[in-house]
C-alpha positions as CSV (number, residue, x, y, z in Angstrom):
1,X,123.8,162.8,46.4
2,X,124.9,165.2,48.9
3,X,128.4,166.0,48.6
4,X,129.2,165.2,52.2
5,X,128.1,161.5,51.6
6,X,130.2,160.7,48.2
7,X,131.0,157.5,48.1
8,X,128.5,155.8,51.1
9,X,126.1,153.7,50.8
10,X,123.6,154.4,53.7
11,X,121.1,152.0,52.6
12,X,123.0,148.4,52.5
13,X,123.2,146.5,56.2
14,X,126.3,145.2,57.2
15,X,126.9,141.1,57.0
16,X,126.1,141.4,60.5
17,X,123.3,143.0,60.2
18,X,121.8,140.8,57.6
19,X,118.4,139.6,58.5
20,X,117.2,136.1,57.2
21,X,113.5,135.8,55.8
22,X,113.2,132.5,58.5
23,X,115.0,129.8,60.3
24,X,115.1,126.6,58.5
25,X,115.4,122.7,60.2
26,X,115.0,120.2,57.9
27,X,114.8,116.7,58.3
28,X,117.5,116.0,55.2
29,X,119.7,117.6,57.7
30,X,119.7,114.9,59.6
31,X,120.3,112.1,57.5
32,X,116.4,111.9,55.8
33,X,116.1,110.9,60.2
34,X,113.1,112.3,61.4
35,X,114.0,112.5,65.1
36,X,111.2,115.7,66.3
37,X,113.1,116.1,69.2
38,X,116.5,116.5,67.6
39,X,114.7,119.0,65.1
40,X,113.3,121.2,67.8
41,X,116.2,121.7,69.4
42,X,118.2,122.4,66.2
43,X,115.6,125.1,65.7
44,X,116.2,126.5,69.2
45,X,119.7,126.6,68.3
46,X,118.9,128.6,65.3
47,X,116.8,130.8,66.4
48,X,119.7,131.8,69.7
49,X,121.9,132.2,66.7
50,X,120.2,134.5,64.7
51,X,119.4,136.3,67.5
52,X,115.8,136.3,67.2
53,X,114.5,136.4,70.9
54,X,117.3,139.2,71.7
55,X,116.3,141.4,69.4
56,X,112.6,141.1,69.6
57,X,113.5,141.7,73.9
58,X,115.2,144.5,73.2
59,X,112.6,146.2,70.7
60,X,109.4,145.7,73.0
61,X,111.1,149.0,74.9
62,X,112.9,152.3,73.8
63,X,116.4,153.0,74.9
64,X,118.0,156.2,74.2
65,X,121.3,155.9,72.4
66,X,123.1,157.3,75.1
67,X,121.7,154.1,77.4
68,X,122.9,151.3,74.7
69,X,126.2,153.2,74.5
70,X,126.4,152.8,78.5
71,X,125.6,149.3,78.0
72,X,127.9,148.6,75.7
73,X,131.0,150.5,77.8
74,X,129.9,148.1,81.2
75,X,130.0,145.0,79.4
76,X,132.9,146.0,77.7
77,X,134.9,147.0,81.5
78,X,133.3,144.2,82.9
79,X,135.1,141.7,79.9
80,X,138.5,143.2,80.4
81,X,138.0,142.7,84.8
82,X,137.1,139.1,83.9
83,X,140.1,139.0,81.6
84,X,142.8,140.7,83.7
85,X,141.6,138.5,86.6
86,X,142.2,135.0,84.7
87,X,145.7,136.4,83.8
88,X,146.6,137.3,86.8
89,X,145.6,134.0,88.4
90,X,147.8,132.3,85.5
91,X,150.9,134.6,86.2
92,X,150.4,134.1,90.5
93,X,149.7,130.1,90.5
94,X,152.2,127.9,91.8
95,X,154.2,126.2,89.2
96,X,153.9,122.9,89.1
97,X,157.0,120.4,89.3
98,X,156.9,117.4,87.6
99,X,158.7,114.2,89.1
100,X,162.0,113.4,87.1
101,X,161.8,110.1,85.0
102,X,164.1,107.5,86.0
103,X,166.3,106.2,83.6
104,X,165.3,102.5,82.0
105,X,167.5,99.8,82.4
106,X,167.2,97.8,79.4
């Protein structure tokens, strides 16, 4: 072990990271009901989850690390616009007044 690395392990993935062996629906899920329609969408559901289709998108071209990192600071400006604007449309609404109840006469 080189003495720079003490102590890391380079070769276990993150939790995140984890990949699954394959995406399971099965009908027990839904009660023993075997509705194929429900099932297919559950799988779509899945797979979107896992994150299947993005990754396999993004693999079928090279990006250079310098372009993902780019990405990633866009998105990332683009989240704290969208943020700042919906906070500042809180903060500059009009408050809104409620009517006063009137007292019940019992």
């Amino acid at each position: 072990m080189n003495r720079h690395n003490k102590g890391k392990n380079f070769n276990q993935r993150s939790r995140r990271d984890e990949l699954r062996p394959c995406v399971e629906v099965r009908a027990e899920d839904f009660g023993g009901d075997y509705n194929a329609d429900k099932m297919v969408r559950r799988f779509i559901k899945a797979v979107k989850n896992e994150g299947i289709v993005d990754e396999c998108r993004s693999r079928q071209q090279f990006k250079k690390p310098s372009e993902v990192r780019q990405e990633r600071l866009e998105e990332r400006a683009r989240v704290i616009k969208k943020v700042n604007q919906r906070r500042s449309e809180l903060l500059t609404s009009k408050r809104l007044t409620f009517k006063s109840r009137k007292p019940r006469n019992n």
